[in-house]
C-alpha positions as CSV (number, residue, x, y, z in Angstrom):
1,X,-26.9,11.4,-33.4
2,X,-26.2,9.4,-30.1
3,X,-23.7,11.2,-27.6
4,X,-20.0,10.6,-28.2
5,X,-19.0,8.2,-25.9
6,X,-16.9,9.6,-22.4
7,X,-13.4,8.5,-22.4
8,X,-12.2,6.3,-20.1
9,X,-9.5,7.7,-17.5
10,X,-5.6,6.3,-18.3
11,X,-3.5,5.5,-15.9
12,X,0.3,4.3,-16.3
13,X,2.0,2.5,-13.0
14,X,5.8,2.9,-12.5
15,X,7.6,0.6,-9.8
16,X,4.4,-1.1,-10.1
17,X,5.1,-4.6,-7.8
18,X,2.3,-6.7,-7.9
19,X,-0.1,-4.0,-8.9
20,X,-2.3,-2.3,-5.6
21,X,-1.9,1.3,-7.0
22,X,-3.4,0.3,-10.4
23,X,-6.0,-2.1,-8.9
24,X,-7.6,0.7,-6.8
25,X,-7.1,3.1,-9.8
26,X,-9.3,0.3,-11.6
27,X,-11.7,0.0,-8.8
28,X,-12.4,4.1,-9.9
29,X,-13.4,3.2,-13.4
30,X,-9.3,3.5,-14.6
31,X,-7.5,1.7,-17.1
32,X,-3.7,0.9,-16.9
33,X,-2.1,1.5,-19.9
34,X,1.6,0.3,-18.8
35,X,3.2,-0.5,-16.6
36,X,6.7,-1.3,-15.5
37,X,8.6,-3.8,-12.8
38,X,11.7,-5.0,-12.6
39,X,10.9,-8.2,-10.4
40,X,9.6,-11.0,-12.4
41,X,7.5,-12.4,-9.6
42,X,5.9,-9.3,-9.2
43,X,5.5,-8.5,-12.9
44,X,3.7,-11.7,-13.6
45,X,0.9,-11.2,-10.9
46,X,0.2,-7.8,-12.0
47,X,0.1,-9.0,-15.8
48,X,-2.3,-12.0,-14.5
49,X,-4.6,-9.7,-13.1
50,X,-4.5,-6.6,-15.1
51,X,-3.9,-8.2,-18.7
52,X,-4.7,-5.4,-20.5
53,X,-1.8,-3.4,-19.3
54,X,1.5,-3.2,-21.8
55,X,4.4,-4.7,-19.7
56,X,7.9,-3.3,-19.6
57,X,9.5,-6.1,-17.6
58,X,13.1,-4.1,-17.3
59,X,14.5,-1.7,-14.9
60,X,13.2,2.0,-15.4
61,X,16.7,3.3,-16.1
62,X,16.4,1.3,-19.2
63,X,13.1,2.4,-19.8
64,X,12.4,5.4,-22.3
65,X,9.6,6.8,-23.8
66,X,10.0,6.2,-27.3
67,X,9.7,2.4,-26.1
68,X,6.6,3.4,-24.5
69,X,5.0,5.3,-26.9
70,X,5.6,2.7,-29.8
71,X,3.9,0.4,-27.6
72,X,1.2,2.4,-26.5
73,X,0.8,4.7,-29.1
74,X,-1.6,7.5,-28.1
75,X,-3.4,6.1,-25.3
76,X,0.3,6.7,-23.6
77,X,0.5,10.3,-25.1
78,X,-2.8,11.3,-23.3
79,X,-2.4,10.2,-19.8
80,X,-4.7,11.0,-17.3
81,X,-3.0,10.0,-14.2
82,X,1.4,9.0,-13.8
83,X,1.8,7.0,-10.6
84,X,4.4,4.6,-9.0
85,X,6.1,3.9,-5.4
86,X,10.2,4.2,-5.9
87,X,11.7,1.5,-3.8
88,X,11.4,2.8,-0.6
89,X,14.2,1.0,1.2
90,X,16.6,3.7,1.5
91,X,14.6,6.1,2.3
92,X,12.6,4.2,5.2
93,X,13.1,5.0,9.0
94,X,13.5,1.3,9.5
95,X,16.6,1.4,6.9
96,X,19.5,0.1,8.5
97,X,22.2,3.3,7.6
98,X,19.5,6.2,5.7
99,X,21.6,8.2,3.3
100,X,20.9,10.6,0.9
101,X,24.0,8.7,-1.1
102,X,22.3,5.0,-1.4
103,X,21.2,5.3,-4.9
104,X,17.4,3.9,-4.4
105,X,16.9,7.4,-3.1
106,X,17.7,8.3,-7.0
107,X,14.8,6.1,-8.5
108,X,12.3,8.8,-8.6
109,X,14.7,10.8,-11.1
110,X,14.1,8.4,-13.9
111,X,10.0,8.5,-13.2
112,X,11.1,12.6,-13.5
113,X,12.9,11.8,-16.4
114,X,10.0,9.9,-18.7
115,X,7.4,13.3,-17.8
116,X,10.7,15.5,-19.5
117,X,11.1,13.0,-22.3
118,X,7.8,13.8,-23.4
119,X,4.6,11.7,-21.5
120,X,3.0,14.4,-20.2
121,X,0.2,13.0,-17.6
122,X,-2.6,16.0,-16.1
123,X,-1.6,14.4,-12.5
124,X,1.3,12.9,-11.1
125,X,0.9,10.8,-8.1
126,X,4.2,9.2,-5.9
127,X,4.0,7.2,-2.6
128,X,6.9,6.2,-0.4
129,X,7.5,5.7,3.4
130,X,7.3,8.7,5.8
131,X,11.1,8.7,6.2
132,X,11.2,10.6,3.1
133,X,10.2,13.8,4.9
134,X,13.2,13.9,7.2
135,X,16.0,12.1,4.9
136,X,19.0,14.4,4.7
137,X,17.4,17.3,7.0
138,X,14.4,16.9,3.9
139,X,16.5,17.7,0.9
140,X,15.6,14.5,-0.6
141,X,11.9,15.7,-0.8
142,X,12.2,19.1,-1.8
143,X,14.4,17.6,-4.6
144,X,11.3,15.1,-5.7
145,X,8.9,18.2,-5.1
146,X,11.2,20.5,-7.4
147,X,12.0,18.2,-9.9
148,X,8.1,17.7,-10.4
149,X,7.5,21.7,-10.6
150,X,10.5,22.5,-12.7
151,X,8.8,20.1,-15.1
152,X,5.3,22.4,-15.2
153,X,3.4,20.3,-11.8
154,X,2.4,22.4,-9.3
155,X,2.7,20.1,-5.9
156,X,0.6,18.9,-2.8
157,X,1.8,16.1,-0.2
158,X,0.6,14.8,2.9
159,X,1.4,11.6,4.8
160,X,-1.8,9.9,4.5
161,X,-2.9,6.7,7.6
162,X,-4.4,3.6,5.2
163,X,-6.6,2.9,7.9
164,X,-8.4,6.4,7.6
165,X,-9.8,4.9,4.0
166,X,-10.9,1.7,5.4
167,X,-8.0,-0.6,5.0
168,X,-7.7,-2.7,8.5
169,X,-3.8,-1.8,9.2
170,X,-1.8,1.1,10.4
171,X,-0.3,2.1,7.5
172,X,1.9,5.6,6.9
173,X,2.6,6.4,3.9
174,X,3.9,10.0,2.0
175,X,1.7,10.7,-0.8
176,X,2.8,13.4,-3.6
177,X,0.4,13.9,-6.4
178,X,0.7,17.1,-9.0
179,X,-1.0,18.6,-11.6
180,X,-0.6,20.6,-14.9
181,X,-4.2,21.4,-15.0
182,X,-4.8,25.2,-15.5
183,X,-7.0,26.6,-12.2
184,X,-6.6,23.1,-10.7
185,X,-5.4,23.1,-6.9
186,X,-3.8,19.8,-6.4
187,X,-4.8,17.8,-2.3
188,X,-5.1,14.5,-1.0
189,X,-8.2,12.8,0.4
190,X,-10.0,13.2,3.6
191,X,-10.4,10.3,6.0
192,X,-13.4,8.3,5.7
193,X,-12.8,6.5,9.2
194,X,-10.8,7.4,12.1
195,X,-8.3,5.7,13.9
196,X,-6.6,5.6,17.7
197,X,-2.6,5.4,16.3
198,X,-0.6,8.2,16.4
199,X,2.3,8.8,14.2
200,X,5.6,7.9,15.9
201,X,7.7,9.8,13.0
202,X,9.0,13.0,11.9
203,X,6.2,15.6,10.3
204,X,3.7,13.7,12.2
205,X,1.8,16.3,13.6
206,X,2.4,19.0,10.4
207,X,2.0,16.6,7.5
208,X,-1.4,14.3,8.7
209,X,-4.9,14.6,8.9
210,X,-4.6,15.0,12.7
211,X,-8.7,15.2,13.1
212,X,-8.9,12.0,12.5
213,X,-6.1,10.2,14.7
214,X,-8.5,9.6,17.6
215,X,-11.9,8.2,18.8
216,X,-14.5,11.3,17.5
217,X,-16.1,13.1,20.4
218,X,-18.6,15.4,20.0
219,X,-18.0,19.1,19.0
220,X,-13.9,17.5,17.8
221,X,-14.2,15.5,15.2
222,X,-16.2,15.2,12.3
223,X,-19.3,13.0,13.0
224,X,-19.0,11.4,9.5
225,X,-16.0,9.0,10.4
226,X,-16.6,5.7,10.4
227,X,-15.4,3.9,12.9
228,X,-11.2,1.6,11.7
229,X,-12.0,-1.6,10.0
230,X,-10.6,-4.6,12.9
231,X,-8.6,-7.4,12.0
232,X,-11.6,-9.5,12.7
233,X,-13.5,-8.1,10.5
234,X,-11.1,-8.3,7.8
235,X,-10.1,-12.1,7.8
236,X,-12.4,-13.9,10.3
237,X,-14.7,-15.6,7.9
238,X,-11.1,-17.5,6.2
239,X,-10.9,-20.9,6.9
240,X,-9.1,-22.3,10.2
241,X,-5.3,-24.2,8.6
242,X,-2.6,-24.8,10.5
243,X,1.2,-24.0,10.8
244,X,2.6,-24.5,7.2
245,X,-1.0,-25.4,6.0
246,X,-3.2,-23.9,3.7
247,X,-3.8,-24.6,-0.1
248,X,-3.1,-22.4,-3.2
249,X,-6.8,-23.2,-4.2
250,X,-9.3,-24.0,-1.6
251,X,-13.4,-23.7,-0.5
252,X,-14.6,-20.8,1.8
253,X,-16.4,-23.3,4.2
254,X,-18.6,-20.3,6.1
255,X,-20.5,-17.0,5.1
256,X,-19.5,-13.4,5.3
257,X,-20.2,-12.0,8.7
258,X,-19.1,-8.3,7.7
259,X,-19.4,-6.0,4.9
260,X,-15.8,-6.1,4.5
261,X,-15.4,-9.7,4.3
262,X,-18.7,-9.6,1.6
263,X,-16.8,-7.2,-0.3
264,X,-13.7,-8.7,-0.3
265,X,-15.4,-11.8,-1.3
266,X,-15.6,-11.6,-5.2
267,X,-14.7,-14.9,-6.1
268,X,-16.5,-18.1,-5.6
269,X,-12.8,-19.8,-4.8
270,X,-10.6,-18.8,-2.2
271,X,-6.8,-18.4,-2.9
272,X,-3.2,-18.0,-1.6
273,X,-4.4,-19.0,1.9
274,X,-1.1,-20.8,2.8
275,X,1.3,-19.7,5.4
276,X,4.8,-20.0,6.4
277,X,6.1,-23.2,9.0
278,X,7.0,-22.3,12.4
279,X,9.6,-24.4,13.8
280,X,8.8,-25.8,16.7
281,X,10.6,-24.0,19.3
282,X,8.1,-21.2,18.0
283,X,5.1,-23.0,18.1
284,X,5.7,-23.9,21.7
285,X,6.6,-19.8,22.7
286,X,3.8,-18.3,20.9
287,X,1.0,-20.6,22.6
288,X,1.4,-17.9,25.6
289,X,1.2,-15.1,23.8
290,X,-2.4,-14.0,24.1
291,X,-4.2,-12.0,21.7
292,X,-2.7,-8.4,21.4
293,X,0.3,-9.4,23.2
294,X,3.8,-9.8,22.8
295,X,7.2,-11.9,23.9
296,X,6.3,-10.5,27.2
297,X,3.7,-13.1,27.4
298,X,6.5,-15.8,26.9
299,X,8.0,-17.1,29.6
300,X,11.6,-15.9,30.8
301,X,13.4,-19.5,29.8
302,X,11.8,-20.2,26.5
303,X,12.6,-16.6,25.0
304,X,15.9,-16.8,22.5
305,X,19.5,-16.2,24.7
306,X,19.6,-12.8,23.4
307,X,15.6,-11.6,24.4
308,X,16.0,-12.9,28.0
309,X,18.9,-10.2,28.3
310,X,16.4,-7.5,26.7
311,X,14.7,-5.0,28.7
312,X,10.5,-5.6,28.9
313,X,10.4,-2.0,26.1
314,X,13.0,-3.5,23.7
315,X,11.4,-5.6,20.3
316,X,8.1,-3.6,21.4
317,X,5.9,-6.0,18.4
318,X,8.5,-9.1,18.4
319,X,5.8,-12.7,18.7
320,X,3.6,-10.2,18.9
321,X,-0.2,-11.6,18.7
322,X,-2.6,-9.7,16.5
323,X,-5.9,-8.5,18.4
324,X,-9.2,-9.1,16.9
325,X,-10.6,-6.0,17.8
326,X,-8.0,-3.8,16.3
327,X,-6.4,-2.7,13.1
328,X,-3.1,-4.6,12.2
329,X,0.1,-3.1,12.0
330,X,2.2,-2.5,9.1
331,X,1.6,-5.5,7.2
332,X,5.5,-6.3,6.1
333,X,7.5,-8.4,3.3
334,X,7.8,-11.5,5.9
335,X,5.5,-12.3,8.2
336,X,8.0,-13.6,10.7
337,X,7.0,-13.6,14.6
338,X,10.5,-12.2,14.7
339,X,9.9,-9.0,12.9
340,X,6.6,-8.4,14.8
341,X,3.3,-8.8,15.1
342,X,1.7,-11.1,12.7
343,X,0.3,-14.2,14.8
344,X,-2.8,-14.8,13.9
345,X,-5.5,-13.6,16.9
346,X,-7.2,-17.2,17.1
347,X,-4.5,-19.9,15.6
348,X,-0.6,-20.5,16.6
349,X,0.4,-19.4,13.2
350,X,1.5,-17.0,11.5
351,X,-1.0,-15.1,9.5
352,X,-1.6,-16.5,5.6
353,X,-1.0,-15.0,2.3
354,X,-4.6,-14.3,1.7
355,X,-5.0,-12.8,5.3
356,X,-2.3,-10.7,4.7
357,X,-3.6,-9.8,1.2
358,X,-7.1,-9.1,3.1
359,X,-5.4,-6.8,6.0
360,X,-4.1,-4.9,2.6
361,X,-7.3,-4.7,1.6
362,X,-6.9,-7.2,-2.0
363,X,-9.8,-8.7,-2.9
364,X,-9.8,-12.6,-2.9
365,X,-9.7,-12.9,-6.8
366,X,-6.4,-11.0,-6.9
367,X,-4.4,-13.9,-7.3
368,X,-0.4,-13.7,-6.5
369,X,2.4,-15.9,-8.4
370,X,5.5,-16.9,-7.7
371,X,6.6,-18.8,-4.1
372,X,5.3,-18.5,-0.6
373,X,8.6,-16.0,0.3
374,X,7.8,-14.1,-2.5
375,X,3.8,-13.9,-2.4
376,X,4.5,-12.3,1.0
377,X,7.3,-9.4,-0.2
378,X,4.4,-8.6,-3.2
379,X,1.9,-8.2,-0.8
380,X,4.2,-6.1,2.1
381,X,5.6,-4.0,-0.8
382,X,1.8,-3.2,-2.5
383,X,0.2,0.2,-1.8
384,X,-3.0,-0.8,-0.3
385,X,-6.0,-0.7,-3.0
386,X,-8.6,0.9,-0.9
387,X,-6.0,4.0,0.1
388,X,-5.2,4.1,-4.1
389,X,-9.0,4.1,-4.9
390,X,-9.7,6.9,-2.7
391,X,-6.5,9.2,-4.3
392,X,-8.1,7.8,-7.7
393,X,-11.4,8.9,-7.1
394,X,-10.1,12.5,-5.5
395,X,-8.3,13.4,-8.4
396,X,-11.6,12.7,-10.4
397,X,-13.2,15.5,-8.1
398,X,-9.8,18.0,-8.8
399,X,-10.8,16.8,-12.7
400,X,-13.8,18.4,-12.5
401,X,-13.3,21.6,-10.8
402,X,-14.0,24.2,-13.0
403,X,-11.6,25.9,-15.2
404,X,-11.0,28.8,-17.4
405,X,-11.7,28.4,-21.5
406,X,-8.0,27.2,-22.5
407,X,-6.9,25.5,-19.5
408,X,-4.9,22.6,-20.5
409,X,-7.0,19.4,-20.9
């Protein structure tokens, strides 16, 4: 007889959005099993390009395992990997008023909640903003981090830099992942690539992979590191379309010059390169901002009333240009000159769909649905692929440490 066939590794994606945690668990050889989003927008892009998936199209607190498990059956009762993102609003840095009381912070209970009920995934994995580590002098973490041990996970977390895994953007994100497995010692992922940003944010220097927030230099840094994937590099070969242009469907036009552009390139179409208008008045400040700068390129008497009162190190990234040679910034849920710098290096616009899908490190079949406004808020919201493949693929290395006869399996 022919050797039994190796499972596949399940996966299940909670607060999914469009989908980047379960596409890089599917670049790693994963299958999704469900998933579940509230937003309709986002629900339908992840459905389009992860079909085989069971949706729960509903909000979590009305979700319940006995819905999933009649779905899903046993492929749901074996899990290999849990995984979401908890809207991240209230806990964020950037959040208007952060309180332990806004009840986003409470999210993560119900993802808590469906491990108790009964689904009982080997590893547990939850990303959020690094605001989570000093919300409410930390309580709100070591409440997530608790909840997960009280329920039989022992816990790791680190705040891990998408650009050290080869997405071109600045990215920090807290990553918690847990396990059940017996003799397994849950980490996260060493950097593949380096990167010149450092973090700007509480538990920046205890909870990062410092070693890798800097050019290497000999005898310093591990030689391996690859050097940060630029902008450039990441969306030069799209076509050139203009303020408001673009097409839903559309021709390359030109090659791949990079390897990440080749890989990023699995479809023979390209799609979702359209951007946003700029009015005027816009178009006519950002021709002076030169590549990698900011307002401060604009001059004094064509700034808004308000910026011609601000001091040159107030709205640090407003109309600010990207720079070809560098990684992006924080790719957010509006690319608006306003709320900072995503002006593309070569072209008074704003940066495209696709090019912000690229910087997020989507491949150009993912295809988003829904309106301009809200392709944009799928693709700030997503967890970068790249970073999730490389979690994905680290947990297969914690699968296969070796355990003792019995372990849980």
């Amino acid at each position: 007889m022919g050797k039994k066939a190796k499972r596949a590794l399940t996966c299940a994606d909670l607060f999914a959005g469009a989908g980047g945690l379960s596409l890089g668990f599917h670049q790693a050889g994963y299958r999704t099993v469900f998933f579940n989003e509230s937003d309709e927008d986002a629900a339908a892009t992840f459905q389009a390009n992860m079909p085989t998936a069971a949706p729960f199209i509903r909000p979590i607190q009305e979700l319940t395992t006995e819905m999933i498990l009649a779905a899903c059956g046993r492929n749901a009762e074996d899990l290999d990997v849990m995984m979401g993102g908890p809207p991240c609003q209230g806990f964020s840095i950037n959040a208007p008023a952060r309180s332990e009381a806004d009840p986003r912070n409470h999210l993560f209970r119900h993802y808590v909640r469906l491990v108790l009920e009964g689904l009982r995934p080997k590893f547990v994995v939850m990303e959020n903003v690094p605001g989570l580590i000093s919300l409410d002098q930390g309580r709100t973490l070591r409440d997530v981090t608790t909840a997960f041990e009280q329920c039989g996970y022992r816990i790791a977390f680190r705040i891990l830099n998408a650009a050290h895994y080869g997405v071109p953007q600045e990215r920090w994100r807290l990553v918690i992942l847990g396990t059940r497995l017996a003799g397994v010692t849950p980490s996260l992922p060493q950097p593949t690539h380096y990167s010149t940003k450092p973090p700007n944010f509480t538990g920046g220097r205890g909870h990062t992979f410092r070693h890798a927030i800097a050019r290497p230099s000999e005898g310093l840094f591990p030689a391996q590191l690859l050097p940060p994937v630029t902008v450039a590099e990441a969306i030069g070969d799209l076509p050139a379309i203009p303020s408001g242009g673009g097409a839903a469907e559309m021709e390359y036009g030109s090659g791949p010059a990079t390897p990440y552009q080749a890989a990023a390139r699995d479809s023979a179409r390209l799609f979702n390169h359209q951007c946003a208008r700029l009015a005027r008045v816009n178009l006519e400040r950002i021709r002076h901002v030169k590549p990698g700068g900011s307002w401060r390129d604009i001059p004094h008497e064509m700034l808004p009333k308000g910026m011609q009162r601000a001091r040159r190190s107030d709205h640090t990234r407003r109309y600010g240009r990207l720079s070809p040679e560098d990684v992006s910034g924080t790719i957010l849920t509006k690319c608006d000159p306003h709320w900072g710098t995503f002006l593309h290096y070569g072209q008074d616009r704003v940066i495209s769909v696709r090019e912000a899908a690229r910087i997020q490190s989507f491949p150009d079949s993912f295809r988003l649905a829904g309106s301009r406004t809200t392709m944009y808020r799928q693709v700030g919201n997503a967890v970068p692929p790249l970073l999730a493949r490389a979690i994905a693929l680290h947990i297969q290395t914690l699968m296969a440490q070796p355990r003792s006869a019995g372990s849980a399996a």
